[in-house]
C-alpha positions in Angstrom: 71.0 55.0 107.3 74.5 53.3 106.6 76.3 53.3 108.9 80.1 55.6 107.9 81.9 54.6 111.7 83.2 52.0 112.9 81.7 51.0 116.1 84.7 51.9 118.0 84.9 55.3 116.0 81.3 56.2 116.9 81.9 55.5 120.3 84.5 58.0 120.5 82.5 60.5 118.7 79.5 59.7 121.5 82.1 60.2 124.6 83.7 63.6 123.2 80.1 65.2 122.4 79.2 64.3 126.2 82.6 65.5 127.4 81.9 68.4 124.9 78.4 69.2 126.5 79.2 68.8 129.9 82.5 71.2 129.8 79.7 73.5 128.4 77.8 73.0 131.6 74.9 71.6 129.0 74.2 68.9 132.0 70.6 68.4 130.9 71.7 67.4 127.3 74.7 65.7 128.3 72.1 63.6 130.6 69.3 62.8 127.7 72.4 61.8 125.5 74.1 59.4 128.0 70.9 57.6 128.9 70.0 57.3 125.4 73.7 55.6 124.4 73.9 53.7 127.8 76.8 55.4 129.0 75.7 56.0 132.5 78.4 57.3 135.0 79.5 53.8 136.3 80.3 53.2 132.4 81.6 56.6 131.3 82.7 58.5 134.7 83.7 62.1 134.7 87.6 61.3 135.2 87.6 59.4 131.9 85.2 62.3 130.2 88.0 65.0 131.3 90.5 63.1 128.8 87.6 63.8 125.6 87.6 67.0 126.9 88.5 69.4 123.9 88.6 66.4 121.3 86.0 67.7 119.4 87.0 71.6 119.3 90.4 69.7 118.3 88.8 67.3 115.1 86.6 70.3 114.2 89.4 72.8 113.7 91.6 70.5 112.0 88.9 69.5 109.4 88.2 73.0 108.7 92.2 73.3 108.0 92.3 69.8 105.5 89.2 71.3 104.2 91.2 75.0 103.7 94.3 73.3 102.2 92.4 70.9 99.6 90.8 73.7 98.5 94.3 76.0 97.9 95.8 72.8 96.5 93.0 72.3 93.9 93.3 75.8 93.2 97.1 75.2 92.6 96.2 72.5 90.6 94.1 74.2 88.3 96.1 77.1 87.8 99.5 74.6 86.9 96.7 72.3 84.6 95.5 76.2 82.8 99.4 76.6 82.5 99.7 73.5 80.9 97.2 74.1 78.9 98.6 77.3 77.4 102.0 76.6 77.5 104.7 76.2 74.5 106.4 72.5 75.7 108.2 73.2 78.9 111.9 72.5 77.4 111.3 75.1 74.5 109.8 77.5 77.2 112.7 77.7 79.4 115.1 78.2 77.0 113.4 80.9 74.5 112.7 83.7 76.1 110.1 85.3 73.5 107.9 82.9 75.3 109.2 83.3 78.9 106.8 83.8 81.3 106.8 85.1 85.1 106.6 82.3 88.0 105.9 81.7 91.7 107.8 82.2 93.7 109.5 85.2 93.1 113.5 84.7 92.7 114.0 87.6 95.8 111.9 89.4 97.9 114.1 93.0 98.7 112.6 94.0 101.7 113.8 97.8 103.7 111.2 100.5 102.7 109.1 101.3 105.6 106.2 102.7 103.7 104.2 101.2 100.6 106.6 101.1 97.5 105.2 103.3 94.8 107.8 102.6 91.5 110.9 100.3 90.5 113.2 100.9 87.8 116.3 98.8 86.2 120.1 100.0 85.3 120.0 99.5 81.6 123.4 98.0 82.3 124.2 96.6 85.4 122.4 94.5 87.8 121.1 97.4 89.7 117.3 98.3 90.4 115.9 101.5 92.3 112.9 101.6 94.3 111.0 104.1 95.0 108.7 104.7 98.3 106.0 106.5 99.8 109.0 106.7 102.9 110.6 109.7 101.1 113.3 107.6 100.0 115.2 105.9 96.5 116.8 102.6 97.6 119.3 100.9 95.1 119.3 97.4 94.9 121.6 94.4 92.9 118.7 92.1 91.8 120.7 89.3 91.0 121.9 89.0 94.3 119.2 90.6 96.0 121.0 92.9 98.4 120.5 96.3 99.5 123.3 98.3 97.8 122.5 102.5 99.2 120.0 105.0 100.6 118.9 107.9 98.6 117.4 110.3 100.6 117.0 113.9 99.4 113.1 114.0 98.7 110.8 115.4 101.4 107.5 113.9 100.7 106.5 110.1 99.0 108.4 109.2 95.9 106.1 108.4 93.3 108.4 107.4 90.5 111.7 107.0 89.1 113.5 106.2 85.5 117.2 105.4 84.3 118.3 107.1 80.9 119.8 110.2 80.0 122.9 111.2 77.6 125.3 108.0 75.9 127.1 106.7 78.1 126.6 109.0 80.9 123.6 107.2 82.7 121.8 109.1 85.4 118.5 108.5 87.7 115.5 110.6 87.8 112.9 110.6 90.7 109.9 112.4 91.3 107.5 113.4 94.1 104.8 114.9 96.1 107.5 117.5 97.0 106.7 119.0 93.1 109.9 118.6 92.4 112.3 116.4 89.8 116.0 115.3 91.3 118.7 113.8 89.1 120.9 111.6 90.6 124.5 110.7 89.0 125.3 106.5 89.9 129.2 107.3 88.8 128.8 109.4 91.7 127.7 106.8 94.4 124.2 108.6 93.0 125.0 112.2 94.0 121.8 114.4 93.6 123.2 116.9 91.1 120.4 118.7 90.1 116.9 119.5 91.3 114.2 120.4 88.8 111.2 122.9 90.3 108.4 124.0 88.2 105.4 121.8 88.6 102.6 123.0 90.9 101.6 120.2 92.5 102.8 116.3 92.7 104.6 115.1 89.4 103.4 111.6 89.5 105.5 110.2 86.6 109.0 110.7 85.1 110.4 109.0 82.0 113.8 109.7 80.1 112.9 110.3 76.5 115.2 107.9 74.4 117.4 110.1 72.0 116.3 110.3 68.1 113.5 112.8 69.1 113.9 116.6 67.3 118.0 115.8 67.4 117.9 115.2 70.8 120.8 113.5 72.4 119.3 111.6 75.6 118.9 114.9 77.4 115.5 115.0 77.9 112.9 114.1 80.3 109.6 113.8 79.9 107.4 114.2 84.0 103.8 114.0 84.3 101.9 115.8 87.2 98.7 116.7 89.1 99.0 120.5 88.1 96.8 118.6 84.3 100.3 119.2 82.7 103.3 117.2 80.8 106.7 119.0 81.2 109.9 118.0 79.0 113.1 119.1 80.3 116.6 119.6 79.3 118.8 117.1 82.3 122.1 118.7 81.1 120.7 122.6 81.6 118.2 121.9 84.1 115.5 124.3 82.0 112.4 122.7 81.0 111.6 123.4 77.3 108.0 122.6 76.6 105.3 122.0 78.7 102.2 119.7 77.0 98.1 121.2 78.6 95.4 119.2 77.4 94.1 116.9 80.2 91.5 118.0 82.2 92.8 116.7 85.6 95.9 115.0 87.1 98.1 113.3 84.3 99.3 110.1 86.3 101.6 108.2 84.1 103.6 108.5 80.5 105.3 106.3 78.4 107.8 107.8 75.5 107.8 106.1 72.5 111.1 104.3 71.5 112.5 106.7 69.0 111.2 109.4 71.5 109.1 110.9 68.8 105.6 110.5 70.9 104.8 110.2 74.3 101.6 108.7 75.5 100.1 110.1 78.3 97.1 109.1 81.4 94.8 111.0 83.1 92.1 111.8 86.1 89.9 113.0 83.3 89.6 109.1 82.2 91.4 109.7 78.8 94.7 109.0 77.5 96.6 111.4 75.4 99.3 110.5 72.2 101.3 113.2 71.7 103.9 113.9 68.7 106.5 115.8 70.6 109.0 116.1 67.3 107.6 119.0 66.0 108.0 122.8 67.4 105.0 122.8 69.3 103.5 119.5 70.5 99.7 118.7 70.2 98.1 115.4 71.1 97.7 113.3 67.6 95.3 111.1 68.9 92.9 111.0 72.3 91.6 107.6 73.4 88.3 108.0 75.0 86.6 104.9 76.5 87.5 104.1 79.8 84.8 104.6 83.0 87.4 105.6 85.4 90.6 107.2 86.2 93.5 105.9 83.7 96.4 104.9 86.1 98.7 103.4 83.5 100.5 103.1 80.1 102.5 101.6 77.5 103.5 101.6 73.6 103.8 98.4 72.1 106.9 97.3 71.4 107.1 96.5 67.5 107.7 93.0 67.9 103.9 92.5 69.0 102.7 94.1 65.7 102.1 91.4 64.2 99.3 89.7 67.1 98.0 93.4 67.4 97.3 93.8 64.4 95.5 90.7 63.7 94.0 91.3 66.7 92.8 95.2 65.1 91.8 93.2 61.5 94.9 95.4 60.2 98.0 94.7 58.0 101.2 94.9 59.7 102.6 98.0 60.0 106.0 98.5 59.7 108.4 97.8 62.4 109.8 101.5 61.5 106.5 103.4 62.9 106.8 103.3 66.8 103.2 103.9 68.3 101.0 102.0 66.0 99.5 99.9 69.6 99.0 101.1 72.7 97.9 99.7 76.5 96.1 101.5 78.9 94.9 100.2 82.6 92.4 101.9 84.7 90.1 102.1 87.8 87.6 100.7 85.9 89.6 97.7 86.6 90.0 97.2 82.4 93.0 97.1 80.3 92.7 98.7 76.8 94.4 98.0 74.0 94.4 100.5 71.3 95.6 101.7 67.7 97.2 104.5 66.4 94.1 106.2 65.6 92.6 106.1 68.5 90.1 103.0 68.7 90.2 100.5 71.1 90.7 97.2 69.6 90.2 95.5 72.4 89.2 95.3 76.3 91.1 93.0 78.4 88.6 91.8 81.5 90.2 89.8 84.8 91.3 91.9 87.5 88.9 92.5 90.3 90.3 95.8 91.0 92.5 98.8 90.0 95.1 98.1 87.6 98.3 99.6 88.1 100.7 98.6 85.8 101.4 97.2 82.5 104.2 96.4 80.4 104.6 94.4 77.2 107.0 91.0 76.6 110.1 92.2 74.9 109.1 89.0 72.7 106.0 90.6 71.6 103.9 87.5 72.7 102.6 89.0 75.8 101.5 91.7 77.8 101.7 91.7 81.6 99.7 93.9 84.1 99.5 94.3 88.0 96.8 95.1 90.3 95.0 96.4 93.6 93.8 93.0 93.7 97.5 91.8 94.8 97.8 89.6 91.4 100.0 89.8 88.5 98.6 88.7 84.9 99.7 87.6 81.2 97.6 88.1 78.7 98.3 86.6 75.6 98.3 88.4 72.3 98.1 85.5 69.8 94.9 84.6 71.0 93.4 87.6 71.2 94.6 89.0 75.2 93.5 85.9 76.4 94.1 85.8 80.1 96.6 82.7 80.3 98.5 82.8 83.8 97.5 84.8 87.0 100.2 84.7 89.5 97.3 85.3 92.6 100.1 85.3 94.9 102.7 87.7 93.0 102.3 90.5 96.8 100.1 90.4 100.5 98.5 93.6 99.2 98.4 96.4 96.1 100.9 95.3 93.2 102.0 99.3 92.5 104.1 98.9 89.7 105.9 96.8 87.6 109.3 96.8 85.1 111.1 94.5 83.1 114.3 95.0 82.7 116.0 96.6 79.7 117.6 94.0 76.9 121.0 94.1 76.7 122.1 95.2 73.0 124.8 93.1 71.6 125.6 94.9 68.4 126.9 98.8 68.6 128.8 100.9 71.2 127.5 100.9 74.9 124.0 101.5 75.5 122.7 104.9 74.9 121.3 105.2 78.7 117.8 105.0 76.9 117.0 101.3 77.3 114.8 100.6 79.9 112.6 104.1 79.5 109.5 103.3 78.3 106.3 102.9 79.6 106.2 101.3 83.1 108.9 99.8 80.7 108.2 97.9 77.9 111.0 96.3 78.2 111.9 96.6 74.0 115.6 97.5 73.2 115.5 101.2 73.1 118.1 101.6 70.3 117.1 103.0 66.6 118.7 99.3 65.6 115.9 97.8 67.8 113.1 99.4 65.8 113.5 96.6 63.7 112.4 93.0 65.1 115.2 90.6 65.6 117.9 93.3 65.7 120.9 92.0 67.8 119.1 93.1 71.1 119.0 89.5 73.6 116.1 89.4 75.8 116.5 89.2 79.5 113.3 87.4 81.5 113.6 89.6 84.5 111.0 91.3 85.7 110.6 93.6 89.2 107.7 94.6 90.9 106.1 96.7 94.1 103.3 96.7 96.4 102.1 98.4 99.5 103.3 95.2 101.3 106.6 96.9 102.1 108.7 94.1 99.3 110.2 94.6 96.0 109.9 90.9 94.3 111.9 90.2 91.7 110.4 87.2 88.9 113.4 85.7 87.0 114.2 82.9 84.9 
């Protein structure tokens, strides 16, 4: 055989396997193996064999380590090369955001909560985010500078979500809970809880403002989803709620509203999801999209910019930018995504996460949409070639990604935001202005994204 040592090497490797057998009181073997190599006492005495003692424990070890890191850097590797591979040239990437994609590491990691973090939610103006927590409490963040700003404390059992929105110009946060009940908090009040909504009977797992344009509504309502099978929409400036939505067989998890607030989409326990047209006197789900093997934990409507790649996608024309839940996204236990059209079929399954999927929410740009998983990664899937998986962030948390937002864009055009961008879905992240209904309308993009896990951090992904 050809010889790989050096003599001098293989030497060494002979003295620390005899000092390695005889600290291991293997005298017999130790014996055999020094009258085979010649290394008889007066050669190799036990004084000189103490100093190989341990050597080869030592070389062992740190060749299992090189052999660990080689691996994660190849792995590195070939997720940067896929990257590469799928990537718009860098320069043009950086600068337009339609094509702005989340990166390692994460800009901040917010740390306080001392319970897994269950929901996030962005200011549609300023730089603030809230956080929500299976430790009873709301924490308000700045994410640009990532500091702790407040407390909220008020709720008495895990917060499971929370939303910004409500009336022009008169922005307020909603939180909901395992308590079965709704609190409203003001943030021109250093976030006073001024009202509490009872009337569930059991946890409300999901809260979303519903952005104004719906049956003449003016920002005031609220759309909350619970484990009592029922949808609720309340009035925030009266405190009454004014429709409740039955239908699901079992615990409705999550909503999304659409962005003229004319539907809401809906997920439930009984592995369906639910669009419902909530303009008209007494809502009834329009469409039900059956297909997935498992609870349905999540939603979204598709912003209109990704009409265009959906429909392709669907082998449809284009519908118009004006009709606001012609594609929807749907992640479940079953560890699927779903993408789906407006009547219903599901135009496509999105396969890659090795457990539950947890969140979702579409690229403002309409290029991609991005979910988040039990299996601690964060995805991008990309719509002009037909979902194709093109970056997995394996490192995005150390345990369950919960939920995920991207924060509202900022309208240029117009008076102040309405309070409504930043609703829908776990936030699509599209303008939520009637001017953004139409693609391109003065609404700039901003590449921030937040998200949660059981790991006890809120990360933050920005450009």
């Amino acid at each position: 055989m050809a010889q790989i040592l050096t003599s001098r090497q293989a030497e060494e490797l002979h003295r620390a396997l005899i000092a390695y057998l005889t600290a291991n009181n293997l005298t017999s073997t130790a014996a055999a193996l020094r009258a085979e190599l010649n290394l008889g006492e007066d050669v190799f005495d036990p004084n000189t064999a103490k100093k190989y003692e341990g050597l080869l424990e030592k070389k062992w070890t740190s060749v299992v380590r090189l052999q660990k890191k080689i691996m994660d850097l190849e792995s590195r590797n070939a997720t940067m090369q896929a990257e590469l591979d799928n990537a718009t040239p860098t320069s043009r990437q950086n600068k337009d955001p339609v094509s702005w994609l989340p990166r390692s590491p994460a800009r901040h990691t917010l740390q306080s909560h001392r319970e897994p973090i269950t929901c996030v939610a962005f200011h549609p103006i300023f730089s603030s985010l809230a956080s929500g927590s299976e430790d009873q409490t709301i924490k308000i963040w700045d994410w640009e500078l990532g500091e702790l700003e407040r407390t909220l404390k008020g709720h008495t059992k895990a917060v499971l979500d929370i939303d910004f929105g409500g009336p022009r110009g008169n922005t307020l946060l909603a939180s909901c809970s395992s308590d079965l009940t709704i609190k409203l908090w003001d943030p021109s009040e250093e976030y006073k809880n001024i009202r509490t909504l009872p009337g569930h009977d059991h946890s409300v797992s999901a809260v979303r403002f519903i952005p104004s344009g719906a049956a003449g509504s003016s920002g005031n309502l609220l759309v909350s989803a619970s484990r009592d099978k029922t949808l609720r929409i309340w009035d925030v400036s009266t405190g009454y709620c004014v429709k409740t939505l039955r239908g699901h067989a079992e615990w409705v998890r999550d909503v999304c509203p659409s962005i003229d607030g004319r539907y809401i989409l809906s997920t439930s326990d009984d592995y369906t999801s639910r669009l419902w047209d909530v303009s008209i006197p007494n809502p009834e789900a329009k469409v039900t999209l059956i297909g997935h093997e498992h609870v349905v934990l999540c939603c979204t409507i598709a912003p209109p910019a990704a009409y265009p790649h959906l429909a392709t996608m669907a082998g449809v024309r284009k519908p118009p930018p004006t009709s606001t839940a012609e594609f929807m996204a749907t992640g479940s236990r079953d560890k699927t995504i779903r993408l789906w059209d407006a009547r219903g079929t599901c135009i496509k399954t999105l396969v890659g996460h090795d457990n539950w999927v947890r969140g979702l929410v579409f690229h403002p740009g309409g290029k991609y949409l991005i979910s988040v998983a039990d299996d601690k990664t964060m995805r991008c899937w990309d719509l002009t070639q037909e979902g194709k998986c093109v970056k997995t962030i394996a490192d995005a948390h150390g345990h369950f990604v919960q939920c995920i937002r991207w924060a509202p864009s900022v309208v240029k055009a117009g008076p102040a935001v309405n309070g409504v961008d930043g609703q829908n879905g776990e936030v699509n992240g599209t303008p939520k202005k009637s001017s953004a209904l139409v693609p391109g309308a003065d609404a700039q993009i901003r590449c921030v994204i937040a998200t949660g896990s059981v790991d006890l951090n809120v990360r933050i992904f920005a450009n």
